[in-house]
C-alpha positions in Angstrom: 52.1 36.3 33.4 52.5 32.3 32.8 49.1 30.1 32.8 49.0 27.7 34.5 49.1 24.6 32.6 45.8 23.2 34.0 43.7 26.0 33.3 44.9 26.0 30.0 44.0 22.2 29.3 40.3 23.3 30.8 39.7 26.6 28.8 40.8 24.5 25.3 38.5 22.1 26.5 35.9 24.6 26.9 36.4 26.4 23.7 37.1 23.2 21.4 33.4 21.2 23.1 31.5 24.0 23.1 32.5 25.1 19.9 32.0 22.0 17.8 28.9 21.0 20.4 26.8 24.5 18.9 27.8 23.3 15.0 25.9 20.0 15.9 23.3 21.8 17.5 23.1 24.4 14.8 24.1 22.5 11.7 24.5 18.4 11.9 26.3 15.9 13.9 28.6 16.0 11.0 31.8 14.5 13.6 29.1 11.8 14.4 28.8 10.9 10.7 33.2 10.7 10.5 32.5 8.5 13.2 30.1 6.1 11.4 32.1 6.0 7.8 35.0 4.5 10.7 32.2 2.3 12.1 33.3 3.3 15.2 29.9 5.2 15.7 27.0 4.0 17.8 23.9 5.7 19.9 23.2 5.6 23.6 19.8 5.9 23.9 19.1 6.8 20.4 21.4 9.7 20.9 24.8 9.9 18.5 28.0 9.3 20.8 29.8 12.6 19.3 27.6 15.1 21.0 27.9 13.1 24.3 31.5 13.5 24.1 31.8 17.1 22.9 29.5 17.7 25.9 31.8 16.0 28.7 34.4 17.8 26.8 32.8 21.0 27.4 31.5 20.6 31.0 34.9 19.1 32.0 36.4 23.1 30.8 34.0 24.5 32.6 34.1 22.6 35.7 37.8 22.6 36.2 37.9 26.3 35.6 35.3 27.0 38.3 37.4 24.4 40.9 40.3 26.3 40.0 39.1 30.1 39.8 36.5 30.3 42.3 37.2 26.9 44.7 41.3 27.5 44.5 41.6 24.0 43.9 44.3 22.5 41.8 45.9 19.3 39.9 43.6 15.9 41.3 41.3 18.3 42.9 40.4 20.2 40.4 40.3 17.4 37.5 37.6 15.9 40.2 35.6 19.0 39.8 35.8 19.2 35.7 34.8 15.4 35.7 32.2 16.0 37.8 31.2 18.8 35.5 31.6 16.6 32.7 29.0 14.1 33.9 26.3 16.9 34.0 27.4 18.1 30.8 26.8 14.5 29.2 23.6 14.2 30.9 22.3 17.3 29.4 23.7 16.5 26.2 21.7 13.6 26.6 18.6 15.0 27.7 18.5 17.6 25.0 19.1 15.3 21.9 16.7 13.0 23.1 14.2 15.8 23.5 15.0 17.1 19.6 14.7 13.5 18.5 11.3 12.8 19.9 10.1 16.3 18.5 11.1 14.8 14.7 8.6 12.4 15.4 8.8 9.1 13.5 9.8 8.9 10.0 8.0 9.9 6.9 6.0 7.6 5.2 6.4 6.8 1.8 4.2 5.9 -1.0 4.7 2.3 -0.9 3.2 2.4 2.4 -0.5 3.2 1.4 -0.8 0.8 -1.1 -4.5 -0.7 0.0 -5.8 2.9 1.6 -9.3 4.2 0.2 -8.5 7.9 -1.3 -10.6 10.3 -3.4 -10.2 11.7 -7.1 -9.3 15.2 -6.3 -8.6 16.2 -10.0 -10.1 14.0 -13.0 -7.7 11.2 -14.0 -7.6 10.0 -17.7 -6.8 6.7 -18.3 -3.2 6.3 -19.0 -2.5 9.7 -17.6 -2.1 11.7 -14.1 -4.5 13.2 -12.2 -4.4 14.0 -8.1 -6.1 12.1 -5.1 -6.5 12.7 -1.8 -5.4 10.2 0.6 -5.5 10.1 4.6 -2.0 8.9 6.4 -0.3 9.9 9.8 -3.9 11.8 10.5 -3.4 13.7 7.5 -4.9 14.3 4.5 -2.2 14.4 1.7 -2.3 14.7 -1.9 -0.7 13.1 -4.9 -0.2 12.5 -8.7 -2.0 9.3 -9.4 -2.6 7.2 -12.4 -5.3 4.7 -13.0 -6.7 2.2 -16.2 -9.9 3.8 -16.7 -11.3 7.4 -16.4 -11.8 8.7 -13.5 -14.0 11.9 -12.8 -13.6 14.5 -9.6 -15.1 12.7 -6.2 -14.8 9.1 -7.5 -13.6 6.7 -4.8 -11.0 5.0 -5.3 -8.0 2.4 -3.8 -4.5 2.5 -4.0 -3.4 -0.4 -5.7 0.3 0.4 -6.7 3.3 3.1 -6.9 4.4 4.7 -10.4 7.4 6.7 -9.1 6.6 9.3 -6.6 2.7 9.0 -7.4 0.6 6.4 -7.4 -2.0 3.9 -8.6 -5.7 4.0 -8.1 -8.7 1.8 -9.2 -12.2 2.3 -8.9 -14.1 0.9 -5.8 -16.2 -2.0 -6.7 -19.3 -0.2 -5.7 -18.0 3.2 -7.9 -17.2 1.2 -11.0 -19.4 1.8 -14.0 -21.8 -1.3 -14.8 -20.9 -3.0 -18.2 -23.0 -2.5 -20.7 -25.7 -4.2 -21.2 -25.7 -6.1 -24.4 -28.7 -5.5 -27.7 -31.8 -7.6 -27.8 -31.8 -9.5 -30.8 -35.2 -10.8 -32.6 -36.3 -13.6 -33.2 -36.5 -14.8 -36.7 -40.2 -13.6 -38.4 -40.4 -10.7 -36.0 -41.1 -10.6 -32.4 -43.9 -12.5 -31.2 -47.1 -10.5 -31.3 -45.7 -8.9 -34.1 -47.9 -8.7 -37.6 -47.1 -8.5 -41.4 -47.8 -5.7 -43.9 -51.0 -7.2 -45.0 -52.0 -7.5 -41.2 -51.7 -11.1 -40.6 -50.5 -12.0 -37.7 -46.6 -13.4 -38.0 -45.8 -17.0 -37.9 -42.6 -18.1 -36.7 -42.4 -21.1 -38.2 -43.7 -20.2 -42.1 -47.4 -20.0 -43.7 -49.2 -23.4 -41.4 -51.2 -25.2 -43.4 -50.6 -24.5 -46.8 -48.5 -27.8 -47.7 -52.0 -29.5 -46.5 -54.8 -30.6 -49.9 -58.4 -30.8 -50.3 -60.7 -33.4 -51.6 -62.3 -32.7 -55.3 
């Protein structure tokens, strides 16, 4: 029994397509990526150009073999068909990828990202060293290593000021940072005023008044 030479060309078609179409369904668009080291890649629609192809490819198979199987149609008739086929087969293609896309939703955020976002101190953070904080991003909480220059204890607020690798640095809000110390009173000199000496004379600030003064004989 000799095949026909055109439904030969359709069912490799149909094999080759559909088989590296499901590995970049299944696995990656690895061909795509072949294609982009060549920078000869590009997207339609956000969609890589390799699994467009492998789809006309595919249809194309499938299309020729059912003009030639079930419509009896053959040579320019039948490539008409597969092309036809093809089209749909690029359009769904195109349809699913752009569906899977969307579903990734957008890109990750990274740390640099929420630099200037309040958090929280979800584990205590020594000064110098790591500790954890919870921060809200893509209407999330998330939680990382952080670092900051001062202690800081479980439920402090705090703000992202900076990245140190995968974690990040925090500082205190204004209104969570401890109040400086308030410096010693000092006394004057001879005691404060009010004050009294051991024999219970009241002090004098400015030595014994009147004693440099002299009496008539």
């Amino acid at each position: 029994m000799v095949v026909p030479i055109e439904d030969l060309i359709f069912v490799v078609c149909t094999l080759i397509g559909g088989g590296l179409l499901l590995i970049t369904v299944l696995v990656d668009d690895i061909l795509g990526g072949v294609l982009d080291a060549l920078h000869i890649g590009f997207d339609i629609g956000g969609v890589s150009l390799m699994p467009l192809l492998l789809g006309f490819v595919s249809m194309f198979g499938v299309g020729g073999l059912f003009a030639t199987q079930v419509l009896d149609l053959h040579a320019g008739p039948a490539a008409i068909v597969g092309t036809i086929g093809g089209v749909i087969g690029f359009l769904i293609v195109f349809v699913m990828f752009g569906v899977l896309r969307r579903s990734e939703g957008s890109n990750p955020f990274s740390t640099s990202s929420l630099v200037g976002r309040p958090a929280s101190v979800s584990v205590s953070i020594p000064a110098g060293r790591f500790g954890t904080v919870l921060v809200k991003a893509e209407g999330q909480t998330h939680e990382f290593s952080a670092t900051a220059s001062v202690d800081l204890a479980t439920g402090t607020p705090v703000t992202v000021t900076g990245t140190a690798g995968t974690g990040l640095i925090v500082a205190p809000l204004p209104s969570a940072a401890p109040p400086p110390a308030a410096a010693p009173a000092t006394d004057p000199p001879g005691g404060p005023p009010g004050s009294t000496t051991p024999g219970g004379e009241p002090a004098s600030s400015t030595g014994a008044a009147g004693t440099g003064g002299t009496t008539g004989a």
